[in-house]
C-alpha positions in Angstrom: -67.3 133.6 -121.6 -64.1 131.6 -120.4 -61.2 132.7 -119.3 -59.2 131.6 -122.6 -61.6 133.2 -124.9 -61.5 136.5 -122.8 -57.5 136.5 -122.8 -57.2 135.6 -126.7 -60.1 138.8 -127.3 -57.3 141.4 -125.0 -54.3 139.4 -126.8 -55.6 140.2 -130.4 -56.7 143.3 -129.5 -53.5 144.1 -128.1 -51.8 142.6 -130.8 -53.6 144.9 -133.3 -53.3 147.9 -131.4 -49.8 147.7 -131.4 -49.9 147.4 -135.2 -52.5 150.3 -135.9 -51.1 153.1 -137.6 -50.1 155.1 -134.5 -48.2 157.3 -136.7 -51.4 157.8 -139.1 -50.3 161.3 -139.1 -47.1 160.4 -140.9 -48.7 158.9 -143.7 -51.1 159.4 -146.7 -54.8 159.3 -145.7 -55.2 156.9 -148.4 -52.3 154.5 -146.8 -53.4 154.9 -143.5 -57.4 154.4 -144.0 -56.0 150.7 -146.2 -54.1 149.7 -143.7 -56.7 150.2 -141.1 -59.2 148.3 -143.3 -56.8 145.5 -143.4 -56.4 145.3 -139.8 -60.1 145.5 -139.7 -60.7 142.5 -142.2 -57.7 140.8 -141.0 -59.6 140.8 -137.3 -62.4 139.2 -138.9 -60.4 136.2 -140.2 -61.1 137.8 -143.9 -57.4 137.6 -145.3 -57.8 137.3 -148.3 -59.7 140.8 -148.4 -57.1 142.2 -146.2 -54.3 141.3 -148.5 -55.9 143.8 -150.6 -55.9 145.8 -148.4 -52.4 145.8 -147.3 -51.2 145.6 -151.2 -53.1 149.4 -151.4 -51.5 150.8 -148.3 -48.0 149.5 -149.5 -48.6 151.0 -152.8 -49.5 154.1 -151.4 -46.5 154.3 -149.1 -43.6 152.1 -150.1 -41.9 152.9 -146.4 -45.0 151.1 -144.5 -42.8 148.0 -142.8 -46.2 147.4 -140.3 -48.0 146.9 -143.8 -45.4 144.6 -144.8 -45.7 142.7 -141.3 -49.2 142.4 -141.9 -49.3 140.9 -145.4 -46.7 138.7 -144.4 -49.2 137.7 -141.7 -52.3 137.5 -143.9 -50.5 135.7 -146.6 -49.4 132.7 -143.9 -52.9 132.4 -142.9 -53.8 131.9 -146.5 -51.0 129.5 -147.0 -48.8 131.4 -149.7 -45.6 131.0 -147.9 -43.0 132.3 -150.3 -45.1 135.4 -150.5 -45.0 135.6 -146.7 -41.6 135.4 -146.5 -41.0 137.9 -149.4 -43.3 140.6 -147.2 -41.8 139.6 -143.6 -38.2 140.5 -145.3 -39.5 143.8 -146.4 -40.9 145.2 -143.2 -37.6 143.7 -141.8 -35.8 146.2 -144.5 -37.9 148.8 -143.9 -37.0 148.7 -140.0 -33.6 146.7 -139.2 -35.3 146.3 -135.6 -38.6 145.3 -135.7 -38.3 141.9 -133.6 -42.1 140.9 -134.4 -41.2 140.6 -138.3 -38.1 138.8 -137.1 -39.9 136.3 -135.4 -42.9 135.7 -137.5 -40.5 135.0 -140.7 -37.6 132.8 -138.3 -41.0 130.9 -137.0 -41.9 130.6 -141.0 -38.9 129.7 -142.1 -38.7 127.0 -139.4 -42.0 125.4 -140.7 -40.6 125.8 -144.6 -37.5 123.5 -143.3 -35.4 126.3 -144.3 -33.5 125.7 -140.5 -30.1 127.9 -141.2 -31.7 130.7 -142.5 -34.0 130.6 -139.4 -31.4 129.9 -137.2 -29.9 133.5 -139.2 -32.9 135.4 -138.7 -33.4 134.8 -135.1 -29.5 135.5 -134.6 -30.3 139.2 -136.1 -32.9 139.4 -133.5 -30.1 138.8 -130.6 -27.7 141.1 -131.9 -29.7 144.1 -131.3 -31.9 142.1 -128.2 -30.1 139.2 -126.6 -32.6 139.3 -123.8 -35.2 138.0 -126.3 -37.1 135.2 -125.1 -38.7 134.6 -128.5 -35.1 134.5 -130.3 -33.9 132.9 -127.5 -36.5 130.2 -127.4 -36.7 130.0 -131.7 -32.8 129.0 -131.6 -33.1 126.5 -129.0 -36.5 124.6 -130.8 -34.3 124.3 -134.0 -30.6 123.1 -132.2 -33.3 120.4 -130.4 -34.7 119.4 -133.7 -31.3 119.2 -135.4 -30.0 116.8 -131.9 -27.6 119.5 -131.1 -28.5 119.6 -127.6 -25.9 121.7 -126.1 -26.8 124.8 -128.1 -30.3 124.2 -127.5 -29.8 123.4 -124.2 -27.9 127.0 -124.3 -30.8 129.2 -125.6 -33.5 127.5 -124.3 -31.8 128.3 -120.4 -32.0 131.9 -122.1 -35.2 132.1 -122.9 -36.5 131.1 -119.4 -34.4 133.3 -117.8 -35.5 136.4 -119.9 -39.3 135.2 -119.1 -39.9 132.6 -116.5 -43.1 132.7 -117.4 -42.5 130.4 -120.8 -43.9 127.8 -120.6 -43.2 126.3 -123.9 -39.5 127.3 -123.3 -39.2 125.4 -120.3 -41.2 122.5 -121.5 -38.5 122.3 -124.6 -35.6 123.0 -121.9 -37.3 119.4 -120.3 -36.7 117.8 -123.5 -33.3 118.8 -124.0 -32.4 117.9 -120.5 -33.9 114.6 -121.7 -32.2 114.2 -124.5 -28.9 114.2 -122.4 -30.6 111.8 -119.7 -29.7 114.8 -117.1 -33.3 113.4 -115.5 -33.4 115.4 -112.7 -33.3 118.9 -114.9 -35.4 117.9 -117.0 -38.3 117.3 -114.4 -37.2 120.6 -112.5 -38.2 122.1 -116.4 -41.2 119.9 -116.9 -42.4 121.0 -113.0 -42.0 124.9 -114.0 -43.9 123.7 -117.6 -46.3 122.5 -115.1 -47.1 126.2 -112.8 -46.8 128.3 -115.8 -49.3 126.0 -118.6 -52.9 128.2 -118.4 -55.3 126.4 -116.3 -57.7 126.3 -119.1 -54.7 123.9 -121.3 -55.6 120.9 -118.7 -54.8 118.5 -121.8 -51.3 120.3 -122.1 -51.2 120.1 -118.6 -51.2 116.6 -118.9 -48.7 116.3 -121.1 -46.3 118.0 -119.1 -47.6 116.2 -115.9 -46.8 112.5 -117.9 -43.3 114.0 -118.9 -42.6 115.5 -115.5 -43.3 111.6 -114.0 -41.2 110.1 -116.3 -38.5 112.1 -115.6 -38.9 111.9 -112.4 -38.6 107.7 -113.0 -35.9 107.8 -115.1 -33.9 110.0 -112.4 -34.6 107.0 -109.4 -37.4 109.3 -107.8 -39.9 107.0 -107.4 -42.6 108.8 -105.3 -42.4 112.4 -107.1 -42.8 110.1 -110.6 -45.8 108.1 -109.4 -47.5 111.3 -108.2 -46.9 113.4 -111.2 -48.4 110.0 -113.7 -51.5 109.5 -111.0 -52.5 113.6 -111.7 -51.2 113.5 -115.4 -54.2 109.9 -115.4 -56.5 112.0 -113.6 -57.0 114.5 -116.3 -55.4 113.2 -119.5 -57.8 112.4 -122.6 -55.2 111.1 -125.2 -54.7 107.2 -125.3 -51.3 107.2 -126.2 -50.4 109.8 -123.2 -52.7 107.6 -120.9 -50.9 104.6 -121.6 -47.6 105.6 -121.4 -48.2 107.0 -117.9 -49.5 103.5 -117.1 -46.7 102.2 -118.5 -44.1 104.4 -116.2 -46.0 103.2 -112.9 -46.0 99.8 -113.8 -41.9 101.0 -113.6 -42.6 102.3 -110.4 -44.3 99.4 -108.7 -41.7 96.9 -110.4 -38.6 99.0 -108.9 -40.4 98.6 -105.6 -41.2 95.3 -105.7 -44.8 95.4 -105.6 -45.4 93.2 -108.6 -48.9 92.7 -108.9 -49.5 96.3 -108.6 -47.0 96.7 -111.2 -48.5 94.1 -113.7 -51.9 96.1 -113.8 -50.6 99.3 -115.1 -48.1 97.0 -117.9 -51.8 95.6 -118.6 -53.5 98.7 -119.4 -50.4 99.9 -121.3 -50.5 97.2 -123.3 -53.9 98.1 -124.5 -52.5 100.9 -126.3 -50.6 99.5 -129.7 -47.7 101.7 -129.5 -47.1 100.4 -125.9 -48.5 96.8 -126.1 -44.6 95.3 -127.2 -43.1 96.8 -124.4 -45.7 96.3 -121.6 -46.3 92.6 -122.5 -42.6 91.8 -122.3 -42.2 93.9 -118.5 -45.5 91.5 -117.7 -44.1 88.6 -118.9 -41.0 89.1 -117.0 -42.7 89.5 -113.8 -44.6 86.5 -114.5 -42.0 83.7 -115.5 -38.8 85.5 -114.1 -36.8 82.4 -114.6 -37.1 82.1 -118.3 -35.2 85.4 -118.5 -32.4 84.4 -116.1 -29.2 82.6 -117.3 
C-alpha cells in the first residue's frame, strides 16, 4: 500500500472520528444509531443511502449540527448543491462555531460563484478564529480570482503563517506575488510550494517546480530558473507544462547569449500549440536578427 493511500485511510478515519457522535450519550438511541449508519454508508461512498440516514437522525434530534454537517457533505457528493448549502447553514445555526461547516459551505459557495457570500462566510470564521489557515487561505483564493491582489495577497501571507505547512496557500501566495510581477516573492512562495507538496504529488510537484523557474526568469535569476525548469522536465507528464518550461530556458540561453542552445528549447516549445506563436517568433528572432532591427 502507498504512502498516499495509507495517509488518505488515517485522514478519513480521522475525519470521521471527529464527526462520530462522541456525545451519543446526549442523544436519542434512535438519533445516535442513524447517524452512525450514515457515517458508516457515507465511508463506503454510499451517499445517497446515508442521506437517509442523516434525514432520520435530524428528525429524531432537530439540535444535531454534526448531522447537518454531514448531509451537507453527502448531498455535495451527490451534486444537489442548494440542498447542501441549505444543511451546511443549519449545522452552522445549530453551533455559531463550528469552523468545519464554515468552510465546507464558503468552499461551496465558492464553486456556486456565489463569491460575497463566501467571502461572508469565511469572514464569520475569522471573527471567532483569525488564526485560521483555512479562512485565511478561502479569502485569499477568492480576492486572487476577483484580481484584487492586495487583499489576497493579505490572507494568503495569513494562512502560511498560521500553517507553514500549506502548500496550496503558498502556491496561491506565488500567484499573487505574480500577479504584481514582485518575481522574487513569488519564487520564495513557489520554493516553499515546492518542500511542503507530498512526495507522492510528483506531477504537482512539477507544476510548482515550472512556476518556481519562471519566476525565477522573470526576476533576472538566470541559474536558480534554469535549475528549477531542468527538475520540473525531469519529472513533468503534461504537454502544455513541458513546453512552457522549454519555452522559459530557451529565455535563459537567449539572455545569456547562447543562441543555439536557446533555439532548441523555442523548437520543442513550439511543438506544443499553445506555445508554437510565441516560440517561433523568439526562434525567428534569433535567426534573422536584422529583420527585427530598425
Amino acid at each position: 500500500m502507498t504512502t498516499k493511500a495509507i495517509l488518505t485511510i488515517v485522514f478519513t478515519f480521522l475525519f470521521f472520528s471527529f464527526l462520530s457522535a462522541q456525545d451519543e450519550d446526549k442523544r436519542s438511541p434512535e438519533a445516535g444509531q442513524a447517524y452512525n449508519s450514515g457515517n458508516n454508508l457515507a465511508k463506503s461512498q454510499k451517499y445517497s443511502d446515508a442521506i437517509q440516514k442523516y434525514l432520520e437522525a435530524i428528525k429524531a434530534d432537530d439540535n444535531f449540527p454534526k448531522a447537518n454537517y454531514m448531509l451537507g457533505y453527502c448531498y455535495q457528493k451527490t451534486n444537489q448543491l442548494t440542498k447542501a448549502e441549505d444543511a451546511f447553514k443549519n449545522a452552522i445555526r445549530l453551533d455559531s462555531k463550528f469552523e468545519l461547516a464554515y468552510i465546507a459551505l464558503g468552499n461551496l459557495q465558492v464553486d456556486m460563484e456565489k463569491k460575497t457570500d463566501a467571502i461572508n462566510t469565511f469572514n464569520a470564521v475569522l471573527a471567532f478564529n483569525p488564526t485560521s489557515a483555512k479562512a485565511n487561505y478561502g479569502l485569499g483564493k477568492v480576492y486572487y480570482d476577483q484580481k484584487k491582489f492586495d487583499q489576497a495577497e493579505k490572507y494568503l501571507s495569513e494562512a502560511v503563517k498560521a500553517d507553514p505547512e500549506y502548500e496550496y496557500a503558498h502556491n496561491y501566495l506565488g500567484l499573487t506575488y505574480s500577479a504584481e510581477k514582485n518575481y522574487s516573492k513569488a519564487a520564495a512562495a513557489f520554493k516553499r510550494a515546492v518542500e511542503t507538496v507530498s512526495p507522492k504529488q510528483v506531477q504537482l510537484k512539477g507544476n510548482y517546480l515550472y512556476r518556481l523557474g519562471e519566476a525565477h526568469v522573470m526576476a533576472g535569476e538566470y541559474k536558480e530558473g534554469e535549475q528549477a525548469l531542468l527538475d520540473a522536465l525531469k519529472i513533468s507528464r503534461k504537454d502544455n507544462i513541458k513546453a512552457a518550461c522549454n519555452f522559459y530556458l530557451g529565455e535563459v540561453y537567449k539572455k545569456q547569449g547562447q543562441t543555439q542552445k536557446a533555439i532548441r528549447y523555442y523548437t520543442e516549445a513550439s511543438q506544443n500549440r499553445s506555445w508554437k506563436q510565441s516560440a517561433d517568433y523568439e526562434i525567428d528572432l534569433l535567426k534573422n536578427p536584422d529583420k527585427y532591427s530598425y
